[in-house]
Residue, then its C-alpha position, 0 to 999 in steps of 0.5 A: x500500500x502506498x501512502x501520501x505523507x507530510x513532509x517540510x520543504x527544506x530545499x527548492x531549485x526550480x520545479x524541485x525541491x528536496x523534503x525531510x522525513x525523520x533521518x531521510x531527505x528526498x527529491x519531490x516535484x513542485x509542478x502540480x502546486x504553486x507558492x511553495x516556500x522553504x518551511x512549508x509541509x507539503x502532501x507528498x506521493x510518488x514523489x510528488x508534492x500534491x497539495x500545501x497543509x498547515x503545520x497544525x495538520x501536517x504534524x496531526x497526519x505525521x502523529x497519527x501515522x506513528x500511532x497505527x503503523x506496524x513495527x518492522x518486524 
């Protein structure tokens, strides 16, 4: 299954920008959302960033996550 998760902008260079998640940074593609600044959380999947969230509901979607996901066995 995949997921769509938050993630925070700490990059960007034209159309692409680099997000962190825990101990891991990724490449993402910005063309499907304007005014997307460093700092910002963002909705990623598949490496692309679907939409802007607030940092209230980004941290919710983040905690949430933790909450219910299965340990690595």
């Amino acid at each position: 299954m995949c997921l769509a998760t938050p993630q925070k902008i700490i990059k960007i260079n034209g159309k692409w920008a680099t997000v962190g998640s825990k101990n891991h940074n990724h490449r993402v593609n910005l063309s499907l959302v304007k005014g997307i600044r460093l700092g910002d959380f963002v909705l990623v999947h598949d490496g692309l960033v679907l939409n802007k969230l607030p940092k209230s509901e980004a941290k919710k979607i983040i905690g949430f996550v933790k909450k219910v996901s299965v340990p690595n066995r």
